[in-house]
mmCIF file of the N, C-alpha and C atoms, coordinates in Angstrom:
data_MODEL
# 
_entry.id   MODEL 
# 
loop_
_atom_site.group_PDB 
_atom_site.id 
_atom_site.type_symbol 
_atom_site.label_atom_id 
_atom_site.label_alt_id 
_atom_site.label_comp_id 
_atom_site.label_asym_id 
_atom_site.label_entity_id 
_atom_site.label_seq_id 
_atom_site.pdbx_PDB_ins_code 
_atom_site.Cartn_x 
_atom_site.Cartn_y 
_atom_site.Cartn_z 
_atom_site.occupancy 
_atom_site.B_iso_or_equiv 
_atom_site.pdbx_formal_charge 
_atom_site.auth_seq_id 
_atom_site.auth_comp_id 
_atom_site.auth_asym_id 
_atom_site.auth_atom_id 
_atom_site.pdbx_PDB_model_num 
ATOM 1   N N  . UNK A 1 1  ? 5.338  31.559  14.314 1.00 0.00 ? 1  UNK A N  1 
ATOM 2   C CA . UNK A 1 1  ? 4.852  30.204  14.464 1.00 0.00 ? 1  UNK A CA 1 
ATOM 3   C C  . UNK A 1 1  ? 5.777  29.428  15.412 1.00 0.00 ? 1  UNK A C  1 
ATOM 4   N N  . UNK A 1 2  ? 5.235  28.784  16.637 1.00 0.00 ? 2  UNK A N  1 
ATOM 5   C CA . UNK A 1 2  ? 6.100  28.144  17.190 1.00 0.00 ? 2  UNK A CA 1 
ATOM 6   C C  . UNK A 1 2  ? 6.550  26.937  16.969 1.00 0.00 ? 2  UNK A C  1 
ATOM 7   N N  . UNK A 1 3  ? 7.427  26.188  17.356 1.00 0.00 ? 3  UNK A N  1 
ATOM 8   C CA . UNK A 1 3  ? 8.457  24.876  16.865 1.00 0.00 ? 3  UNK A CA 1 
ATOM 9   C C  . UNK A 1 3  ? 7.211  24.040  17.288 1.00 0.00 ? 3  UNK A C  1 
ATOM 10  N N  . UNK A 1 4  ? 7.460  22.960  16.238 1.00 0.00 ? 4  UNK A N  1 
ATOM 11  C CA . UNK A 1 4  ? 6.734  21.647  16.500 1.00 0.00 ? 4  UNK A CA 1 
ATOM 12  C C  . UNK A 1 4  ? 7.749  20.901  17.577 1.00 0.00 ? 4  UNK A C  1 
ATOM 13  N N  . UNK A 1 5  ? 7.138  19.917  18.586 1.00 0.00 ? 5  UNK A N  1 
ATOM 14  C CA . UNK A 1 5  ? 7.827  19.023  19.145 1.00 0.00 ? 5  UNK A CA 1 
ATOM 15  C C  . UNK A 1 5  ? 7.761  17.769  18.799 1.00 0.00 ? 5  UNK A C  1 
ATOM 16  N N  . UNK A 1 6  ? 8.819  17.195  18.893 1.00 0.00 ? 6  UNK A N  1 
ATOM 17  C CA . UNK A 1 6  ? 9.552  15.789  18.416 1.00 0.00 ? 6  UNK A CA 1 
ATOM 18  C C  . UNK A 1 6  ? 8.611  14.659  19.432 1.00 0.00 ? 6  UNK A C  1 
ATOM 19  N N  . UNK A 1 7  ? 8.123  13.728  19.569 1.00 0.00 ? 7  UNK A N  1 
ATOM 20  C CA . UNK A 1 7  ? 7.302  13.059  20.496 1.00 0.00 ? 7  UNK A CA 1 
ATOM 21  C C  . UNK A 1 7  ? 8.683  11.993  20.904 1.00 0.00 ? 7  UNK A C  1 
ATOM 22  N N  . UNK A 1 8  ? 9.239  12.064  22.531 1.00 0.00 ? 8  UNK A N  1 
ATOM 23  C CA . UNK A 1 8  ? 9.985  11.249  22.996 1.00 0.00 ? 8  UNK A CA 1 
ATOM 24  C C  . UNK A 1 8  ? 10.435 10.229  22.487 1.00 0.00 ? 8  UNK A C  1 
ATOM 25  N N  . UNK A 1 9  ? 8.584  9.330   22.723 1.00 0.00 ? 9  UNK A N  1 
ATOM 26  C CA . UNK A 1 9  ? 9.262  7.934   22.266 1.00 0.00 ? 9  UNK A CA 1 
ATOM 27  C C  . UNK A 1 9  ? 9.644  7.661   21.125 1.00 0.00 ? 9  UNK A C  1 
ATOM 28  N N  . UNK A 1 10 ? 8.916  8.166   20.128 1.00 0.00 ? 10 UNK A N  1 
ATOM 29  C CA . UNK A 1 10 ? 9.122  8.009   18.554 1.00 0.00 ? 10 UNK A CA 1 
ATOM 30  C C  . UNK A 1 10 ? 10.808 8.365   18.664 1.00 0.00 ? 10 UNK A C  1 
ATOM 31  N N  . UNK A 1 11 ? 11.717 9.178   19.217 1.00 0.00 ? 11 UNK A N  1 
ATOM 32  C CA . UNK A 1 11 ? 12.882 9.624   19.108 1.00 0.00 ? 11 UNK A CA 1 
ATOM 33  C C  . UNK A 1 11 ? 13.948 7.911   19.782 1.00 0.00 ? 11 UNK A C  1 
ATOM 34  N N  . UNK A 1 12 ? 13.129 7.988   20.253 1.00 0.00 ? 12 UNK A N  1 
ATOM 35  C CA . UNK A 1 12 ? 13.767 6.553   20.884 1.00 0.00 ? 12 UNK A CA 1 
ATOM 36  C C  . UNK A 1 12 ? 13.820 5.146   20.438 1.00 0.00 ? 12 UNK A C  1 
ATOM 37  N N  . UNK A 1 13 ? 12.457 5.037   19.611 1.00 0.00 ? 13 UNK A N  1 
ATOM 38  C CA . UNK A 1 13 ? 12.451 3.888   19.105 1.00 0.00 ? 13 UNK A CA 1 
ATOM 39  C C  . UNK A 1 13 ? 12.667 3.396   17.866 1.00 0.00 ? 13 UNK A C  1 
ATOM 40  N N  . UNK A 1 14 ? 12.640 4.496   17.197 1.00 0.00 ? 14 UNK A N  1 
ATOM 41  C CA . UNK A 1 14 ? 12.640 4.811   15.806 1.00 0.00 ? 14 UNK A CA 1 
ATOM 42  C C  . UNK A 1 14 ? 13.872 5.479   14.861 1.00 0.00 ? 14 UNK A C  1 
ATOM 43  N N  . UNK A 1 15 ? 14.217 5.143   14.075 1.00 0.00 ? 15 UNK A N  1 
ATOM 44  C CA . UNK A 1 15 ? 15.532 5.855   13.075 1.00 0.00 ? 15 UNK A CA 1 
ATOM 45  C C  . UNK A 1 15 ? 15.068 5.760   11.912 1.00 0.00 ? 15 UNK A C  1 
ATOM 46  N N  . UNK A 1 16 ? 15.274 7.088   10.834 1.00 0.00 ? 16 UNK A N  1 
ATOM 47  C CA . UNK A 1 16 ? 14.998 7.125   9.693  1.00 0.00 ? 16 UNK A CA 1 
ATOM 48  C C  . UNK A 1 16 ? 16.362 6.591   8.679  1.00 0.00 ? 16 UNK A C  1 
ATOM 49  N N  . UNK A 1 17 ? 16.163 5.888   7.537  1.00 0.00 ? 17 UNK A N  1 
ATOM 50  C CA . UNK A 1 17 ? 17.476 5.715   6.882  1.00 0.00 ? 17 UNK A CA 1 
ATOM 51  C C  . UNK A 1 17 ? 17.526 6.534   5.837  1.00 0.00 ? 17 UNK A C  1 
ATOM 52  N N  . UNK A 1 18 ? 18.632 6.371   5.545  1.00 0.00 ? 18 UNK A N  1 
ATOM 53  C CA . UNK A 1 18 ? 19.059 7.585   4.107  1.00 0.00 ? 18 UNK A CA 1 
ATOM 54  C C  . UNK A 1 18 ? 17.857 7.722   3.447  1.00 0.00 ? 18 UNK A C  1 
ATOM 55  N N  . UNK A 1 19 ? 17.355 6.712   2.482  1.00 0.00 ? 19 UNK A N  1 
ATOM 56  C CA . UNK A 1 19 ? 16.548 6.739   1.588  1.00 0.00 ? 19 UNK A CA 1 
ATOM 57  C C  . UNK A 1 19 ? 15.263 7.017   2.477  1.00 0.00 ? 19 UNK A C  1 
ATOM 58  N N  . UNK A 1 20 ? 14.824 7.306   4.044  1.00 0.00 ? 20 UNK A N  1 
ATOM 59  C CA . UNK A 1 20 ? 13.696 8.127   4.036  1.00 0.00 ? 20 UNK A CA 1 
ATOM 60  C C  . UNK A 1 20 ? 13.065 6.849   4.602  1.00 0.00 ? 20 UNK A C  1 
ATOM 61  N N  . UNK A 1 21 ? 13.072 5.373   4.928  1.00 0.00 ? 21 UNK A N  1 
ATOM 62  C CA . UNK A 1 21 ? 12.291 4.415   5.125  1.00 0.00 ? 21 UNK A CA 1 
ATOM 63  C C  . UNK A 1 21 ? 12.266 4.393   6.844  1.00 0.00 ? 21 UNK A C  1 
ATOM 64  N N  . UNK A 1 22 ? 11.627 3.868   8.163  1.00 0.00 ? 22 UNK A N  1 
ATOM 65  C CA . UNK A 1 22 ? 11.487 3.816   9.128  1.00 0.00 ? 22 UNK A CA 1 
ATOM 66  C C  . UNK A 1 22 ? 11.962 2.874   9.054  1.00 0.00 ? 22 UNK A C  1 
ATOM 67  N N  . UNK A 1 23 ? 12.937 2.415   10.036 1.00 0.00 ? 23 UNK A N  1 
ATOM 68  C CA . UNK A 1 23 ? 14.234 1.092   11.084 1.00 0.00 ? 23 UNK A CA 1 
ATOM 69  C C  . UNK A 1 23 ? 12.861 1.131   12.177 1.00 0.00 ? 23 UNK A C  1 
ATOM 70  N N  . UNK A 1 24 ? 13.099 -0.369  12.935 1.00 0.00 ? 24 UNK A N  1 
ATOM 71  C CA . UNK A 1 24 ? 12.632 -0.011  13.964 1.00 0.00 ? 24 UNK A CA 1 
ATOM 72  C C  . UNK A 1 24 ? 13.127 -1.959  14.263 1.00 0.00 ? 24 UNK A C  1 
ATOM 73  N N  . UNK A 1 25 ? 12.831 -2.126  15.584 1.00 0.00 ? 25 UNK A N  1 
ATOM 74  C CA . UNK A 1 25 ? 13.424 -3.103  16.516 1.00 0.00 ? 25 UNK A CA 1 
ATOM 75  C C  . UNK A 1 25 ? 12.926 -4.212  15.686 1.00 0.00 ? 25 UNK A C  1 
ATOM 76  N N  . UNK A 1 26 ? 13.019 -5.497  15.682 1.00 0.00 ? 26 UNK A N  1 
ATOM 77  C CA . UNK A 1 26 ? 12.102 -6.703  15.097 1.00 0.00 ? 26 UNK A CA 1 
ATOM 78  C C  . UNK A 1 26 ? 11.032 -6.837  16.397 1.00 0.00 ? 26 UNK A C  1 
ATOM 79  N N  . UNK A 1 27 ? 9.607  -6.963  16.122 1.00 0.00 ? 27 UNK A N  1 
ATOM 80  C CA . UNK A 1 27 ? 9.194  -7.374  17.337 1.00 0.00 ? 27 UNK A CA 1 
ATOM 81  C C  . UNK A 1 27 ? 8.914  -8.975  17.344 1.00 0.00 ? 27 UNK A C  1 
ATOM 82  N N  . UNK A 1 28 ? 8.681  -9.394  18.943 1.00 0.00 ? 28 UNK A N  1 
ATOM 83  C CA . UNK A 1 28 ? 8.375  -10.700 19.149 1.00 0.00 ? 28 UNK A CA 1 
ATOM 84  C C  . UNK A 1 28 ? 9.821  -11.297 19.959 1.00 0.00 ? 28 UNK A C  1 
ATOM 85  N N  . UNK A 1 29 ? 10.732 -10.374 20.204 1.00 0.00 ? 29 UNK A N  1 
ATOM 86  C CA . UNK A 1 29 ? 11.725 -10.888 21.020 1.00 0.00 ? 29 UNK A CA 1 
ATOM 87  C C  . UNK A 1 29 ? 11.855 -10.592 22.437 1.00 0.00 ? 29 UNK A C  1 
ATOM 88  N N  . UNK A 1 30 ? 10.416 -10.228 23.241 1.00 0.00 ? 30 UNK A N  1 
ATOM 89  C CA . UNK A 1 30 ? 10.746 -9.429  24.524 1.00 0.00 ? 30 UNK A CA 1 
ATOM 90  C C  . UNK A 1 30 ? 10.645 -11.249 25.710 1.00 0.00 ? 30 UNK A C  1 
ATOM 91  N N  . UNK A 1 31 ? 9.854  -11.588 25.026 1.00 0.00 ? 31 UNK A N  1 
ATOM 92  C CA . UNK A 1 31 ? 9.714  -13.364 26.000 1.00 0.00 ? 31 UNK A CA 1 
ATOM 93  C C  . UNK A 1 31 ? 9.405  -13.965 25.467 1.00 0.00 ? 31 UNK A C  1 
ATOM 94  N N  . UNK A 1 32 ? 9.371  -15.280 26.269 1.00 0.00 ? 32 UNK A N  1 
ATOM 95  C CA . UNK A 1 32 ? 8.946  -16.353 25.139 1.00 0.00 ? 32 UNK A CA 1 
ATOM 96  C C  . UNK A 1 32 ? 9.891  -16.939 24.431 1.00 0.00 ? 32 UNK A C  1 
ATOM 97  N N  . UNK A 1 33 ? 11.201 -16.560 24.724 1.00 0.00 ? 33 UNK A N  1 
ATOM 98  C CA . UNK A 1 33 ? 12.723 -17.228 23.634 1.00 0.00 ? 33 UNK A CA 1 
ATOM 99  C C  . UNK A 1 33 ? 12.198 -18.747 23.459 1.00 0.00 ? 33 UNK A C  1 
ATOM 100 N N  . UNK A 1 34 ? 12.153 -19.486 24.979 1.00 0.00 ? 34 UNK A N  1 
ATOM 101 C CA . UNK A 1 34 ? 11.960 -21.036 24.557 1.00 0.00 ? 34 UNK A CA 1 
ATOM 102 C C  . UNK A 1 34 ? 10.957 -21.587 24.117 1.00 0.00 ? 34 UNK A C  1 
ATOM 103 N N  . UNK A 1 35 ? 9.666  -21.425 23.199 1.00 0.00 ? 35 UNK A N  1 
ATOM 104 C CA . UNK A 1 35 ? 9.214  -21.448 22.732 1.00 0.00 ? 35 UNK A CA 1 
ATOM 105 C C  . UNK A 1 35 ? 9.291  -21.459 21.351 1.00 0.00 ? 35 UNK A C  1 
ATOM 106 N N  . UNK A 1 36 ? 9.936  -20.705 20.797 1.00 0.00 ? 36 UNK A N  1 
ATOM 107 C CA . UNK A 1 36 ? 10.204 -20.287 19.497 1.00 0.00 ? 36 UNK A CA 1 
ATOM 108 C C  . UNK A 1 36 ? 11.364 -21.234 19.020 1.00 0.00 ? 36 UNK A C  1 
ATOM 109 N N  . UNK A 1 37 ? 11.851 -22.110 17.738 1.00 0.00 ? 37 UNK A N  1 
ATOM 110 C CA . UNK A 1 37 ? 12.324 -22.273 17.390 1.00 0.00 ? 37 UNK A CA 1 
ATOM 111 C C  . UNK A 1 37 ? 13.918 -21.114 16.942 1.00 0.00 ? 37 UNK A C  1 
ATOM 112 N N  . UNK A 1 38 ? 15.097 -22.383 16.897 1.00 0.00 ? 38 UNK A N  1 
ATOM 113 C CA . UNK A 1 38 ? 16.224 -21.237 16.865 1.00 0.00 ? 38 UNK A CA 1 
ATOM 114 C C  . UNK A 1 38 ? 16.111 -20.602 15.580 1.00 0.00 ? 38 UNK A C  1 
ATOM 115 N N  . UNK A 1 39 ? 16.059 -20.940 14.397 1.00 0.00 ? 39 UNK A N  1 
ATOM 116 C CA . UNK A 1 39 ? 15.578 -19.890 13.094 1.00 0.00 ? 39 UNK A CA 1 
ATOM 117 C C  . UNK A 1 39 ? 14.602 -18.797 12.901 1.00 0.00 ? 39 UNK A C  1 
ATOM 118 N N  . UNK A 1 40 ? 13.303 -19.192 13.931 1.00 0.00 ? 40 UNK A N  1 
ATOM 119 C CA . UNK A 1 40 ? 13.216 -17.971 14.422 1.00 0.00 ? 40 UNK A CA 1 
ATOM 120 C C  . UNK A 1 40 ? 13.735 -16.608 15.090 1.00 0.00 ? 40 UNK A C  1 
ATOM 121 N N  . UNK A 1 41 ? 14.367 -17.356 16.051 1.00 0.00 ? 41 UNK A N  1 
ATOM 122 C CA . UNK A 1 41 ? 15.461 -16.326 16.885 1.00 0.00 ? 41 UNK A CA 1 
ATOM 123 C C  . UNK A 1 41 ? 16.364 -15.333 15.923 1.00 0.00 ? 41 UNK A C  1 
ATOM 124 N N  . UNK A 1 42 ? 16.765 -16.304 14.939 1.00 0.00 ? 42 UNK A N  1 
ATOM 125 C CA . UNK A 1 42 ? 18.009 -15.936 13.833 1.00 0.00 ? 42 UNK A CA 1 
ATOM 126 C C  . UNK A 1 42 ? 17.423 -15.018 13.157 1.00 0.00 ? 42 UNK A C  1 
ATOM 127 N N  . UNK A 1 43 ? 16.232 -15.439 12.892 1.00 0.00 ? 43 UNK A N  1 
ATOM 128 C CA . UNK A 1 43 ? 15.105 -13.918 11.764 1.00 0.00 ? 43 UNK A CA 1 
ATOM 129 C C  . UNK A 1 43 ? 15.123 -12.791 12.224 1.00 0.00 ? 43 UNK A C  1 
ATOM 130 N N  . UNK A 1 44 ? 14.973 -12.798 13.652 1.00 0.00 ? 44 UNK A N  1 
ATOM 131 C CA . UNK A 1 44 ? 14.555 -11.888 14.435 1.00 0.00 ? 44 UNK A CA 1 
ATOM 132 C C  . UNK A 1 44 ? 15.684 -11.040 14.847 1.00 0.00 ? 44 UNK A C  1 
ATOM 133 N N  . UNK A 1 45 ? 17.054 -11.312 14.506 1.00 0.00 ? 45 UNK A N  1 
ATOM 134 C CA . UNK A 1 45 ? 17.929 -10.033 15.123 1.00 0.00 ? 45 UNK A CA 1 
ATOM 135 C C  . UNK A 1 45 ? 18.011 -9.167  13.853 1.00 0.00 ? 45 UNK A C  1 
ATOM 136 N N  . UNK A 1 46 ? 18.306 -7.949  14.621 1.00 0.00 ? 46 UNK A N  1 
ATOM 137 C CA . UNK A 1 46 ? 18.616 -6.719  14.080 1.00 0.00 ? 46 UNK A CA 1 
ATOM 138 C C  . UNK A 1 46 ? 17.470 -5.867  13.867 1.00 0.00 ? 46 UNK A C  1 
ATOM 139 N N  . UNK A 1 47 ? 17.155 -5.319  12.890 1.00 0.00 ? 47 UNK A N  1 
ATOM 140 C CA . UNK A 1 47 ? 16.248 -4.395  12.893 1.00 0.00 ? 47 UNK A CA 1 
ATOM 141 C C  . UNK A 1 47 ? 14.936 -4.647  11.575 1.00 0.00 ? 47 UNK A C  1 
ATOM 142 N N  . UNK A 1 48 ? 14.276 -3.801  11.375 1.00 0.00 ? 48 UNK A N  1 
ATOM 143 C CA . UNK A 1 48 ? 13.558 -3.862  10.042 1.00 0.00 ? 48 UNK A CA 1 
ATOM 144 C C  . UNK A 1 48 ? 12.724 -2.852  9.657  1.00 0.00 ? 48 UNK A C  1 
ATOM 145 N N  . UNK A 1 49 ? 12.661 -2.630  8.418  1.00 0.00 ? 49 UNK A N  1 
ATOM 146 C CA . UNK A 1 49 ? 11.861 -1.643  8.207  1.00 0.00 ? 49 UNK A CA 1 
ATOM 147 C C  . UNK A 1 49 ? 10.464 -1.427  7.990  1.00 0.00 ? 49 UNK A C  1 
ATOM 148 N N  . UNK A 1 50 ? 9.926  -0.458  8.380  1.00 0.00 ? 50 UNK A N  1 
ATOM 149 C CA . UNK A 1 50 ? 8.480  -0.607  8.969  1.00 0.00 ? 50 UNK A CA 1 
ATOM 150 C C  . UNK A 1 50 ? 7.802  -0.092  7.391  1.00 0.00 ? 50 UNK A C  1 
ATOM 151 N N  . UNK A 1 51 ? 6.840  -0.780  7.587  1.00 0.00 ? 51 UNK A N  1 
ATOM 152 C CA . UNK A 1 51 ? 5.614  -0.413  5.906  1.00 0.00 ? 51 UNK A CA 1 
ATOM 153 C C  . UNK A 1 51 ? 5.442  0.822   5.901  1.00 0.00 ? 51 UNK A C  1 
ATOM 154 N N  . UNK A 1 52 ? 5.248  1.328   4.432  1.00 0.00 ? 52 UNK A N  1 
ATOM 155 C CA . UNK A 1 52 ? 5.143  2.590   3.960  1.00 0.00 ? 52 UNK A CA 1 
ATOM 156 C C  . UNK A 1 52 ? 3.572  3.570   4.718  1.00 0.00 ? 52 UNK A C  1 
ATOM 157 N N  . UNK A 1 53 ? 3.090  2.655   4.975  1.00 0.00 ? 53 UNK A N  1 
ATOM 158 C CA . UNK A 1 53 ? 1.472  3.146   5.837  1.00 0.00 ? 53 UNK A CA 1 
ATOM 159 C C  . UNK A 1 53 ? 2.031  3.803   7.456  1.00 0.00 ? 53 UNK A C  1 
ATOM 160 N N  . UNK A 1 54 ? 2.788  2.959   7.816  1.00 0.00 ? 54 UNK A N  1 
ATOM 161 C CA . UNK A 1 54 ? 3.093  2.891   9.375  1.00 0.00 ? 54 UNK A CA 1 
ATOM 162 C C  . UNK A 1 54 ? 4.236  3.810   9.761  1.00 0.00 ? 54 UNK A C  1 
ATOM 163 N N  . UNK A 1 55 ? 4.801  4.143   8.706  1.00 0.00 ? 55 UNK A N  1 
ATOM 164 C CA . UNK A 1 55 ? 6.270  4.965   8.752  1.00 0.00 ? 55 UNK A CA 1 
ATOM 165 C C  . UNK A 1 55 ? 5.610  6.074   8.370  1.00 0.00 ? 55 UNK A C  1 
ATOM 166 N N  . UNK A 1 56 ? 4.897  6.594   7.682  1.00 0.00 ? 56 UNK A N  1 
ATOM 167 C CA . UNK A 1 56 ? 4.271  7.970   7.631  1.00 0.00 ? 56 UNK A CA 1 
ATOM 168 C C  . UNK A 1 56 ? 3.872  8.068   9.025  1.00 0.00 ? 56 UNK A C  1 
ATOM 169 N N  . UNK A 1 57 ? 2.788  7.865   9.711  1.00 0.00 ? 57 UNK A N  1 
ATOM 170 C CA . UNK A 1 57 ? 3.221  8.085   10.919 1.00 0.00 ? 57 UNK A CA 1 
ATOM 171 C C  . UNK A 1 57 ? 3.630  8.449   12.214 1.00 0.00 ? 57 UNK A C  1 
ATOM 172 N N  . UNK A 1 58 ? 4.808  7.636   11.868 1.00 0.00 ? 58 UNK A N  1 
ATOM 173 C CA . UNK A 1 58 ? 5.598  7.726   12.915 1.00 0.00 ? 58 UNK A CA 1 
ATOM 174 C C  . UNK A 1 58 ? 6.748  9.142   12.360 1.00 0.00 ? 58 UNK A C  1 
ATOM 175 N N  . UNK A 1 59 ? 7.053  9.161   10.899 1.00 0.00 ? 59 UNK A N  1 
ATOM 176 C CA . UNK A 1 59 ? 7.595  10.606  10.590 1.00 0.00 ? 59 UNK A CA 1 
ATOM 177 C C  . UNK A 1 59 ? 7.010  11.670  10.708 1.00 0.00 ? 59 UNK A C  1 
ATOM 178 N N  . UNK A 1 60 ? 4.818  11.451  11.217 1.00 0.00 ? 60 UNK A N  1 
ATOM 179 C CA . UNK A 1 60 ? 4.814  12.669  11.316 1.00 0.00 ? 60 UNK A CA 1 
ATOM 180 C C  . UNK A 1 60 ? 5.069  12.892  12.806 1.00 0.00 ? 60 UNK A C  1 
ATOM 181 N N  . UNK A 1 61 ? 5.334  12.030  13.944 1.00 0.00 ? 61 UNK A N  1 
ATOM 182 C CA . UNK A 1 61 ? 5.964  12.423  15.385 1.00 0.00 ? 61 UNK A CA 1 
ATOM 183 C C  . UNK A 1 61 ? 7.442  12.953  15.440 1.00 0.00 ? 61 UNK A C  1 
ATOM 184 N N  . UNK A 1 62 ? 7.788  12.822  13.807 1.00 0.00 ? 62 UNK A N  1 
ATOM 185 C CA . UNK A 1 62 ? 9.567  13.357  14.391 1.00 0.00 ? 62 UNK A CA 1 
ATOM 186 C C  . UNK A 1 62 ? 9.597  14.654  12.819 1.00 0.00 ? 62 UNK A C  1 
ATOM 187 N N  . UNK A 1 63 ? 8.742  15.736  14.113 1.00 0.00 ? 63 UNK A N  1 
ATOM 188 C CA . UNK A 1 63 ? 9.091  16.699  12.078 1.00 0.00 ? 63 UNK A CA 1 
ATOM 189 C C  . UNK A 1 63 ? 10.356 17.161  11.911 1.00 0.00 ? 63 UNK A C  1 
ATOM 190 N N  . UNK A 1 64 ? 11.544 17.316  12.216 1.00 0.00 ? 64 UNK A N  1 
ATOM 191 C CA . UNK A 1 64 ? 12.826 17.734  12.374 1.00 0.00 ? 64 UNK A CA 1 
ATOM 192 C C  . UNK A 1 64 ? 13.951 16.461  11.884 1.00 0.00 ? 64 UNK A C  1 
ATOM 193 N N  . UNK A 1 65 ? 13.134 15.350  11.639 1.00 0.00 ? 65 UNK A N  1 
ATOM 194 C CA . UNK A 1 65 ? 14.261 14.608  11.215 1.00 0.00 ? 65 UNK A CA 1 
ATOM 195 C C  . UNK A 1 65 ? 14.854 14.907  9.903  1.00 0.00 ? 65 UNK A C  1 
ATOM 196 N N  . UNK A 1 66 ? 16.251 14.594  10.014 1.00 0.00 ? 66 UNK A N  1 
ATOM 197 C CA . UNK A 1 66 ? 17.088 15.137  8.892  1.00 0.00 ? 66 UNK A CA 1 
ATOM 198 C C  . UNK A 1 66 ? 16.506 14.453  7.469  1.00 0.00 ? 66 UNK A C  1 
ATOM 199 N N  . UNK A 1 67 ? 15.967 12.730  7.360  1.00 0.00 ? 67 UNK A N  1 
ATOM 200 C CA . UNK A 1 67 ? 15.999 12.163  6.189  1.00 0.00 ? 67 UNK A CA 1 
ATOM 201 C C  . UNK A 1 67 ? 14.108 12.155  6.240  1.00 0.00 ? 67 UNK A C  1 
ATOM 202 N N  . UNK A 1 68 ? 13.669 13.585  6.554  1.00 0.00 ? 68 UNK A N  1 
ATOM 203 C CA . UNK A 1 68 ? 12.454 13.024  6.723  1.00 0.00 ? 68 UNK A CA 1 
ATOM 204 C C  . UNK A 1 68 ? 11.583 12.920  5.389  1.00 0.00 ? 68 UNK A C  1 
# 
């Protein structure tokens, strides 16, 4: 049986955490900063984890991940 492949982008955009949940960027920060109030801005850094529907998925584009 040959190896499944990992799909690029999913490798790029995506990180699994220990417990198995999908990280992924906050969206809504690519333009538009002045528009948005600054507590918005503040919500919006770092990362978050994506719903249990949407993270299946995207784990099935990465079958080799370690916390999959």
């Amino acid at each position: 049986m040959p190896k499944l492949k990992t799909k690029s982008s999913a490798k790029k955009r995506f990180k699994i955490s220990a417990t198995g949940k999908v990280l992924t960027a906050q969206a809504g920060k690519r333009h538009g900063m002045i528009k948005r109030t600054n507590s918005q801005i503040r919500k919006l850094r770092g990362t978050t984890t994506m719903s249990k529907q949407d993270g299946k998925i995207v784990k099935s584009y990465m079958p080799y991940s370690l916390r999959g």
